[in-house]
C-alpha positions as CSV (number, residue, x, y, z in Angstrom):
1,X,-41.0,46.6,-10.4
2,X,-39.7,47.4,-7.0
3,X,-41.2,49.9,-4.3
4,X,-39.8,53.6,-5.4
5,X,-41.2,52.7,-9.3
6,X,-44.6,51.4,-7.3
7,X,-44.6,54.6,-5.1
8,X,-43.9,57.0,-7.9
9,X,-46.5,55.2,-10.1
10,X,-49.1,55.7,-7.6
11,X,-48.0,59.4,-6.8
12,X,-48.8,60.2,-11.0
13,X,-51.9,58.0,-11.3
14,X,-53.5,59.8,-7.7
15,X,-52.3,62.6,-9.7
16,X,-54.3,62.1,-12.6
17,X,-57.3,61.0,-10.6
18,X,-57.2,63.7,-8.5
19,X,-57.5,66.3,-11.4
20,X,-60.3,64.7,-13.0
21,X,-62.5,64.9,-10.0
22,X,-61.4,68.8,-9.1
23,X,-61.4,69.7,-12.7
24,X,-64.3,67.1,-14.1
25,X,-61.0,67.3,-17.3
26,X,-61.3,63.3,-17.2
27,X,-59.2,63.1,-20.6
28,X,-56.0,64.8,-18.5
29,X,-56.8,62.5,-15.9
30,X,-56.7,59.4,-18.0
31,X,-53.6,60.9,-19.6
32,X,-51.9,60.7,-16.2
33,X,-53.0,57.3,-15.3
34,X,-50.9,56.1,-18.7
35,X,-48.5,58.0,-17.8
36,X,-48.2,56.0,-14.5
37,X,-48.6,52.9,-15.8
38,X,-46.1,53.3,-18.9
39,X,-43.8,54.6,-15.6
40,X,-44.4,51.6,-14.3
41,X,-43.5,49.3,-17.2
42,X,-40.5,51.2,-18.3
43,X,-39.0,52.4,-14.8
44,X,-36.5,50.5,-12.7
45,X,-34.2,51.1,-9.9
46,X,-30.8,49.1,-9.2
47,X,-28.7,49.4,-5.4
48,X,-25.5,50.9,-5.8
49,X,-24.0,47.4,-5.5
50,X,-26.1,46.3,-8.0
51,X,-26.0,45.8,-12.1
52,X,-28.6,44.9,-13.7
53,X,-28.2,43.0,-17.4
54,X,-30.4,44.0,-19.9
55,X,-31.5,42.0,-23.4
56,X,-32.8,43.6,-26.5
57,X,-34.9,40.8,-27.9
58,X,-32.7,38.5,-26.9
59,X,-29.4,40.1,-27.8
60,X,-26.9,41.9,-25.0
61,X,-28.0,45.8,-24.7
62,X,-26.1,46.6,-22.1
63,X,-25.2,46.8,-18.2
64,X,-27.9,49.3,-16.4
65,X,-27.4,50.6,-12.8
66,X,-26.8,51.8,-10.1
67,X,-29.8,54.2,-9.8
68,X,-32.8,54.9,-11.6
69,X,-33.1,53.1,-15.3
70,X,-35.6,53.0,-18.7
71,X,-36.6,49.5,-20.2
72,X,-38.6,49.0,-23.5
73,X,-41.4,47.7,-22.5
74,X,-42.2,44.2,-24.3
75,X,-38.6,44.7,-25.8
76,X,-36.3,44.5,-23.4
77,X,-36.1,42.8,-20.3
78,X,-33.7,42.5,-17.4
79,X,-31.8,38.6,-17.7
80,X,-29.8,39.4,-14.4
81,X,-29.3,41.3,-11.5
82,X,-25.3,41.1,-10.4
83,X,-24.2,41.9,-7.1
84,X,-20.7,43.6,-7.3
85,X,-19.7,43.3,-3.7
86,X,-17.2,41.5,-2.0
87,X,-18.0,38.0,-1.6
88,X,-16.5,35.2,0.2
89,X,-16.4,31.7,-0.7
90,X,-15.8,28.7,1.6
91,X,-13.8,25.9,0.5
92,X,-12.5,22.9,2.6
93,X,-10.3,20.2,0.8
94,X,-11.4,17.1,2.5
95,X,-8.5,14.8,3.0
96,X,-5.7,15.6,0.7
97,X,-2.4,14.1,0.7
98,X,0.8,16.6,0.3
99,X,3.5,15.9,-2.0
100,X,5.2,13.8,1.3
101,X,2.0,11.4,1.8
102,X,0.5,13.4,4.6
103,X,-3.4,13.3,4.7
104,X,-3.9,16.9,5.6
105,X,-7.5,18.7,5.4
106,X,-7.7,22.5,5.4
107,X,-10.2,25.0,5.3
108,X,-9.9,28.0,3.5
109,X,-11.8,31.5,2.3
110,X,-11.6,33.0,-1.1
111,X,-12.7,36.6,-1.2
112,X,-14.0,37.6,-4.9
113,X,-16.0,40.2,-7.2
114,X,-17.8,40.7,-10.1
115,X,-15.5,43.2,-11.9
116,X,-17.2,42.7,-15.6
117,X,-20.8,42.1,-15.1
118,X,-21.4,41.6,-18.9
119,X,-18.9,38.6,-19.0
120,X,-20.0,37.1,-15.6
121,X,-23.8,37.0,-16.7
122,X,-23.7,36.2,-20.1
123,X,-20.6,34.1,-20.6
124,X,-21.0,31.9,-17.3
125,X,-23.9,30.0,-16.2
126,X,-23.4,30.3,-12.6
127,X,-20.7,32.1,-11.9
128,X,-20.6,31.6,-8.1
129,X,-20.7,27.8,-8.1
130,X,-18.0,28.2,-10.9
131,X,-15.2,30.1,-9.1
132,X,-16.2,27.6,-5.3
133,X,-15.4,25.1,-7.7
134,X,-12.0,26.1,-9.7
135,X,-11.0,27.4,-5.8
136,X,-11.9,23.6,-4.4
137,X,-9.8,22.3,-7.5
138,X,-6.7,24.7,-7.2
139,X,-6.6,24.0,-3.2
140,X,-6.1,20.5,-3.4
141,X,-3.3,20.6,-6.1
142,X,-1.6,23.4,-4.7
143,X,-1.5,20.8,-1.3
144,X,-1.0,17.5,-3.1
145,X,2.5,19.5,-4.8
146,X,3.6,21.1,-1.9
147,X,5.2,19.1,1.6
148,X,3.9,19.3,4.9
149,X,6.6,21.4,5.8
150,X,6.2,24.4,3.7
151,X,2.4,23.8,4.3
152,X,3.3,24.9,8.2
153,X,6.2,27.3,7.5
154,X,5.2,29.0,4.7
155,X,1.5,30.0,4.4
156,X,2.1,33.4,2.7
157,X,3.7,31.5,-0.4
158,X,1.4,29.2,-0.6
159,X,-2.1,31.3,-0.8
160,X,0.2,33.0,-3.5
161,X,0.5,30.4,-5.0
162,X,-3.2,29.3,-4.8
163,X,-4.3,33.2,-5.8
164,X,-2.2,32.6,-9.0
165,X,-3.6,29.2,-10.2
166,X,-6.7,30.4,-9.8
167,X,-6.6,33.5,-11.3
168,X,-5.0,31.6,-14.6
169,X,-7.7,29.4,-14.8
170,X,-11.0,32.1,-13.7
171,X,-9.3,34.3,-16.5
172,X,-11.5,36.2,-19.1
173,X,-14.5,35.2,-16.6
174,X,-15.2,39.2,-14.8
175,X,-14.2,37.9,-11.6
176,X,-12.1,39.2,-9.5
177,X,-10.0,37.1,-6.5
178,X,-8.9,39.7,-3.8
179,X,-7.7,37.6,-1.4
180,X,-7.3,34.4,0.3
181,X,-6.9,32.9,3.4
182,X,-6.4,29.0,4.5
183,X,-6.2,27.4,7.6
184,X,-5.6,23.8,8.9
């Protein structure tokens, strides 16, 4: 439960309270009060940036958000909460040789999304740590394969490169690589 469910909770519960003790009609003020706190079992609210993953007993019901959202209470819970924004992802290749023997280490930035929450949250178990890791992996033999040369002349070819591998081996995860950036 977050804090617009809590405040509009509250708001039908004074409700109900507050008509039992004008009107002494205590059975419409109890009404209200499960009112509120059936509002505040089902109720939930997601950012726009966020999704949240919902499970029927277990099983996939489906991706909820952004806004205002129903759960089954007791039935249905919420197994994630995805964030669909851009994110960036720091990767350094400590000490790699190039395909000439040069010992080169290089820095670089991979800028990703979420685009398929369902596959990110229910076919990946950590879905951040997975695409820092297949970025690390795909740096380092992007530079072992290519000389130091082209590694200082052409930069544009080889984040196109490293965008491609990447992208080949993340596939059918609901990520998304945007861009990427390396430097030495």
């Amino acid at each position: 439960m977050n804090n617009a469910v809590t405040v509009i909770a509250v708001i039908v519960a004074l409700v109900g309270v507050a008509i039992s003790y004008v009107l002494h009609a205590y059975s419409i003020g109890a009404v209200f009060v499960v009112i509120a706190v059936i509002l505040a079992l089902t109720l939930r609210t997601a950012a726009e940036w966020e999704r949240a993953v919902v499970l029927r007993l277990g099983r996939f019901a489906g991706v909820r958000g952004p806004g205002l959202y129903f759960l089954i209470p007791a039935i249905e819970t919420v197994y994630a909460v995805v964030d669909t924004r851009r994110q960036s992802t720091r990767i350094s290749a400590e000490d790699t040789l190039t395909a000439d023997a040069v010992s080169v280490t290089m820095d670089s930035i991979l800028f990703w999304r979420v685009v398929d929450v369902k596959r990110a949250a229910t076919e990946l178990t950590d879905y951040q740590n997975m695409i820092a890791q297949v970025a690390q992996t795909s740096l380092r033999e992007v530079i072992s394969a290519t000389t130091m040369s082209d590694i200082l002349s052409n930069r544009e070819a080889m984040d196109e490169r490293l965008q491609a591998l990447i992208r080949r081996k993340s596939d059918g995860w609901g990520l998304g690589t945007s861009r990427w950036r390396s430097g030495m």
